[in-house]
Biopython code that builds the backbone (N, CA, C, O; Angstrom):
import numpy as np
from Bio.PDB.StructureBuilder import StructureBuilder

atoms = [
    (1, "UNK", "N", (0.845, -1.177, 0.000)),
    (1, "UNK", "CA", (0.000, 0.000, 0.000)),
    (1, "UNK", "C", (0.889, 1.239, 0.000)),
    (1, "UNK", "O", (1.603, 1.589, 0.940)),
    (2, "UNK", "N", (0.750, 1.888, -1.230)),
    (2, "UNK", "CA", (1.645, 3.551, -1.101)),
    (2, "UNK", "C", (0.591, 4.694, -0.618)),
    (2, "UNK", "O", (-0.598, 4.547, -0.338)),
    (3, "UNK", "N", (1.379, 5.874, -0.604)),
    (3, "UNK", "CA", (1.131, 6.918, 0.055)),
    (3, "UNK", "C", (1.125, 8.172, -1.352)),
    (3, "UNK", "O", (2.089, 8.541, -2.024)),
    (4, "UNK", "N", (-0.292, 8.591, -1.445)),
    (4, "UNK", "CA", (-0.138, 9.739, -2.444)),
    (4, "UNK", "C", (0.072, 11.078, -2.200)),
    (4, "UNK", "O", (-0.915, 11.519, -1.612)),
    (5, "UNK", "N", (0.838, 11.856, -2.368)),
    (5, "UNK", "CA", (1.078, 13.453, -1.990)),
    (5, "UNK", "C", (1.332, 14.463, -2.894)),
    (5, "UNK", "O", (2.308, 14.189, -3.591)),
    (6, "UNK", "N", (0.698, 15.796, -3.212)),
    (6, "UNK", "CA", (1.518, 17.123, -3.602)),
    (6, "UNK", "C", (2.572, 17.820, -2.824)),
    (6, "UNK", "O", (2.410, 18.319, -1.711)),
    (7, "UNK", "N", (3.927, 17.801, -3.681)),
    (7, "UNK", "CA", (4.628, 18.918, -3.020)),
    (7, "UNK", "C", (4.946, 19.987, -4.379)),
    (7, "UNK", "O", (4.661, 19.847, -5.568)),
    (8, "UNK", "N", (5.520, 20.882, -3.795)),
    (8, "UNK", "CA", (6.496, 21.857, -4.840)),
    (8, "UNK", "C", (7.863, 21.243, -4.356)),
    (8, "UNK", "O", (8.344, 20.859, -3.290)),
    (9, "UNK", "N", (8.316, 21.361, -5.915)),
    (9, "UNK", "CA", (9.956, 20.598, -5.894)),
    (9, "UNK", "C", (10.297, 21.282, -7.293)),
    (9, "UNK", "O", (9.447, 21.420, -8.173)),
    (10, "UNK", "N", (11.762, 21.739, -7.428)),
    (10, "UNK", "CA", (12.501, 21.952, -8.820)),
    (10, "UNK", "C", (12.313, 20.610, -9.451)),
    (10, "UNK", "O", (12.202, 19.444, -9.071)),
    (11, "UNK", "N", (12.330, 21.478, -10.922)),
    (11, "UNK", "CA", (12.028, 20.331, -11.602)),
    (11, "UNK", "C", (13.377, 20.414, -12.693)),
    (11, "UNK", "O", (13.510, 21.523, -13.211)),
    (12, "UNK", "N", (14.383, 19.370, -13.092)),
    (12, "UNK", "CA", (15.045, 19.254, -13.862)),
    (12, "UNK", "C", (15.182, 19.871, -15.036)),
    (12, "UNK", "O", (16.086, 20.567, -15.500)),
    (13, "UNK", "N", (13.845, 19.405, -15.571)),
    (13, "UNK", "CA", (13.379, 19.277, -16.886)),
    (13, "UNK", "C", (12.883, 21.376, -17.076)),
    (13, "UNK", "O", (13.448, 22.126, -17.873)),
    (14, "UNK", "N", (11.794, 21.785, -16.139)),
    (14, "UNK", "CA", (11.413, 22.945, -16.492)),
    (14, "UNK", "C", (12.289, 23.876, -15.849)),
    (14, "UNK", "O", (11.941, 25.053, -15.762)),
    (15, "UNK", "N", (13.753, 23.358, -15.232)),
    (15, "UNK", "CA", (13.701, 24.512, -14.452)),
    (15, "UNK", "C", (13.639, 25.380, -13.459)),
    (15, "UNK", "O", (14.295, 26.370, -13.136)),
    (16, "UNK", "N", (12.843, 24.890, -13.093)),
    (16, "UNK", "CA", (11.826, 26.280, -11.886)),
    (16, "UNK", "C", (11.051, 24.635, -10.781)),
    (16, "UNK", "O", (10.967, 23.411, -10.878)),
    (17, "UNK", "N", (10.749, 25.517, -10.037)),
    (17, "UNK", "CA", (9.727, 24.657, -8.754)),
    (17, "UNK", "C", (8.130, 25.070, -9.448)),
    (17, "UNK", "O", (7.359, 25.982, -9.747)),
    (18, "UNK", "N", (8.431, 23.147, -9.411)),
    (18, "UNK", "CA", (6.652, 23.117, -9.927)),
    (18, "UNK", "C", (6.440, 21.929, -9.389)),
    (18, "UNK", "O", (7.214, 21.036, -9.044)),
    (19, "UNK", "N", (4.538, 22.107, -9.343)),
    (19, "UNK", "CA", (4.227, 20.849, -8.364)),
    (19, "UNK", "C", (4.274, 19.796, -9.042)),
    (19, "UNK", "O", (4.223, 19.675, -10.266)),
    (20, "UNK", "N", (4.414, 18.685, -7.902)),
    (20, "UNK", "CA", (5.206, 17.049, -8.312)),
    (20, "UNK", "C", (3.647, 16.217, -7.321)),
    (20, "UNK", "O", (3.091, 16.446, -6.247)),
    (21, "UNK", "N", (3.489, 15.348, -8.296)),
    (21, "UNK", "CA", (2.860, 14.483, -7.574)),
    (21, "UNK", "C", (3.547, 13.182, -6.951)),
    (21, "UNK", "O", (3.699, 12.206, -7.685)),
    (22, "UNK", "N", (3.923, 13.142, -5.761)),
    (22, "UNK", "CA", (4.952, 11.911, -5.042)),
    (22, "UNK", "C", (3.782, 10.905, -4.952)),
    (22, "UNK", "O", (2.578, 11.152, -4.876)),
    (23, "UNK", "N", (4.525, 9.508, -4.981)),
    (23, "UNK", "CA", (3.814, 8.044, -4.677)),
    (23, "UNK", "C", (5.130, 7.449, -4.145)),
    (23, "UNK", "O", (6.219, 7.241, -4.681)),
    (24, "UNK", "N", (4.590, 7.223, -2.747)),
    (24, "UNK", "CA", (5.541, 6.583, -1.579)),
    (24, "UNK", "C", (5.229, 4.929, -1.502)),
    (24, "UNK", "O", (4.071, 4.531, -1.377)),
    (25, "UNK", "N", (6.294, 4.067, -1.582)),
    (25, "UNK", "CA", (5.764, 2.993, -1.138)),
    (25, "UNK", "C", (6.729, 2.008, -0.619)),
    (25, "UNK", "O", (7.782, 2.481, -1.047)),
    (26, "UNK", "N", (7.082, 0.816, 0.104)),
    (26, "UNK", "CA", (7.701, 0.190, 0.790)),
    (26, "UNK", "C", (9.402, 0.638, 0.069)),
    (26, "UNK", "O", (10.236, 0.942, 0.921)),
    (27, "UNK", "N", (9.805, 0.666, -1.210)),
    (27, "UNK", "CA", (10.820, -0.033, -1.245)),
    (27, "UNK", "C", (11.269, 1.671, -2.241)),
    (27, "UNK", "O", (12.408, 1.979, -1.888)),
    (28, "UNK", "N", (10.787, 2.583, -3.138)),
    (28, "UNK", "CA", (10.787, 3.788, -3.913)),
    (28, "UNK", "C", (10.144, 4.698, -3.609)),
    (28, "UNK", "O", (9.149, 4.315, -2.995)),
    (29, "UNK", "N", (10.206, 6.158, -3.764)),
    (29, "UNK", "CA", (9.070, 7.370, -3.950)),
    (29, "UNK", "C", (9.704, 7.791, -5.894)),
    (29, "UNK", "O", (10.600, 8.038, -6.702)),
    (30, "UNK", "N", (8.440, 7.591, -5.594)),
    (30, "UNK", "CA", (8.522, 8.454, -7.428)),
    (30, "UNK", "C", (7.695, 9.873, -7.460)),
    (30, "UNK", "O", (6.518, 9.963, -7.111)),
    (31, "UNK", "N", (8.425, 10.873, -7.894)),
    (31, "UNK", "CA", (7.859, 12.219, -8.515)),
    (31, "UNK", "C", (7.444, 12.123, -9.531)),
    (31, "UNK", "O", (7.883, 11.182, -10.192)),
    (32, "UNK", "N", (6.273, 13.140, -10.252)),
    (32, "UNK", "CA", (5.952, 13.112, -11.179)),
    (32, "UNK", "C", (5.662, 14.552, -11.268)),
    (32, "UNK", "O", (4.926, 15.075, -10.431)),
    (33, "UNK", "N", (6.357, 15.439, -12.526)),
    (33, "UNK", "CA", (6.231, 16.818, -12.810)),
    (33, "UNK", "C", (4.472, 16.977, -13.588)),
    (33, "UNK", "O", (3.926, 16.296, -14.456)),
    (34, "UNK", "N", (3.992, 18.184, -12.801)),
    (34, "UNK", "CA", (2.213, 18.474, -13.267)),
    (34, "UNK", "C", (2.391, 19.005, -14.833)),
    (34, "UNK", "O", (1.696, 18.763, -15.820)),
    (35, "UNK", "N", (3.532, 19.786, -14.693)),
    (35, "UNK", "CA", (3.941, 20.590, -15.916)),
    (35, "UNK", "C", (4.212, 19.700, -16.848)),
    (35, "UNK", "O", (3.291, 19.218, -17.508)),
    (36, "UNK", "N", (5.456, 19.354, -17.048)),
    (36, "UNK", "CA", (6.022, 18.413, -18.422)),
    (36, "UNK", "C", (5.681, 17.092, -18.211)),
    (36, "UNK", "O", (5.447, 16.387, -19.193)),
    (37, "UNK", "N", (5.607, 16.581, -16.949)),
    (37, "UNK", "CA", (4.997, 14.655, -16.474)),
    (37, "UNK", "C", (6.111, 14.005, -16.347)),
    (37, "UNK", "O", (6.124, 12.774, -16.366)),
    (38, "UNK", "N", (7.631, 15.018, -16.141)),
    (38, "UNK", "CA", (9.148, 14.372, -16.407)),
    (38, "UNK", "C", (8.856, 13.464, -14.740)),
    (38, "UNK", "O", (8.379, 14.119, -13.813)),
    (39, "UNK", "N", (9.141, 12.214, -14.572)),
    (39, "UNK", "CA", (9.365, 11.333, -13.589)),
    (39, "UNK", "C", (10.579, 10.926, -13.088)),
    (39, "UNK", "O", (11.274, 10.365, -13.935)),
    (40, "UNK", "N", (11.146, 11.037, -11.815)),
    (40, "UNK", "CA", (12.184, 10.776, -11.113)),
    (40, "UNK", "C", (11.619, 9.490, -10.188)),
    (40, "UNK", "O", (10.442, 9.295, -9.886)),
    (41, "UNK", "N", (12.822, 8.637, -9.807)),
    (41, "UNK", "CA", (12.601, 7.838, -8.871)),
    (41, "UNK", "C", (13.285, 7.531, -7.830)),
    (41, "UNK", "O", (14.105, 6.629, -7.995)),
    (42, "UNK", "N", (13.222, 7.922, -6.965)),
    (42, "UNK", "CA", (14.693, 7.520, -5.057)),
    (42, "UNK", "C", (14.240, 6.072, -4.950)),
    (42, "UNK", "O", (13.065, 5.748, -4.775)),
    (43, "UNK", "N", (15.014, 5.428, -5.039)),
    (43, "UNK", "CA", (15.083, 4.014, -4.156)),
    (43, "UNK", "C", (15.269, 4.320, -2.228)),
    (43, "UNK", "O", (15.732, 5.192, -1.493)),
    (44, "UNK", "N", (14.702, 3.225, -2.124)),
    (44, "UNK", "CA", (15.066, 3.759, -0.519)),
    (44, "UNK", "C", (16.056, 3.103, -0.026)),
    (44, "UNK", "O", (15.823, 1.925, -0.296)),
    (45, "UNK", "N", (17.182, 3.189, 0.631)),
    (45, "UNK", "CA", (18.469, 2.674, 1.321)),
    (45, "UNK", "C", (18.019, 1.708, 2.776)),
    (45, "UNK", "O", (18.098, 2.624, 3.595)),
    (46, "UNK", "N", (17.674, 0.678, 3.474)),
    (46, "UNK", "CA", (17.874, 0.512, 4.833)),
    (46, "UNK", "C", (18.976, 0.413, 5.239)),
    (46, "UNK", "O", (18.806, -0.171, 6.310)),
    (47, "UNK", "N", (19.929, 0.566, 5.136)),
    (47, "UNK", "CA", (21.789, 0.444, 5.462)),
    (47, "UNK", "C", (22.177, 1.977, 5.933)),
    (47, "UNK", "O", (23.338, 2.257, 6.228)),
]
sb = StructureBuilder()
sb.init_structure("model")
sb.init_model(0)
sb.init_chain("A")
sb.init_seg("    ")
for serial, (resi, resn, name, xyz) in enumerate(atoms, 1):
    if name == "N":
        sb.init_residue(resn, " ", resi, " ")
    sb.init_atom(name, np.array(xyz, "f"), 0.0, 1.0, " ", f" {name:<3s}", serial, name[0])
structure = sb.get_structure()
C-alpha cells in the first residue's frame, strides 16, 4: 500500500519549482512533474 502526496519541488526538466505528484511505497518514492509529467525515482536505502 503507497502513500499519495503534492509537493512543490525543482524540476530538472522545467527549471523552476513546480508541483510534483509523489507516490511513496515500501521499497521507492517516485515524482511526477504536473507541468512536463518528467518522472524521477529515489530508491530507498535501509543500510
Amino acid at each position: 500500500m503507497g502513500v499519495e502526496a503534492e509537493q512543490i519541488q525543482y524540476c530538472e526538466n522545467c527549471k523552476e519549482e513546480t508541483l510534483h505528484k509523489t507516490y511513496e511505497d515500501a521499497m521507492e518514492i517516485t515524482y511526477r512533474c504536473t507541468q512536463c509529467e518528467e518522472e524521477s525515482e529515489v530508491f530507498k536505502s535501509f543500510f
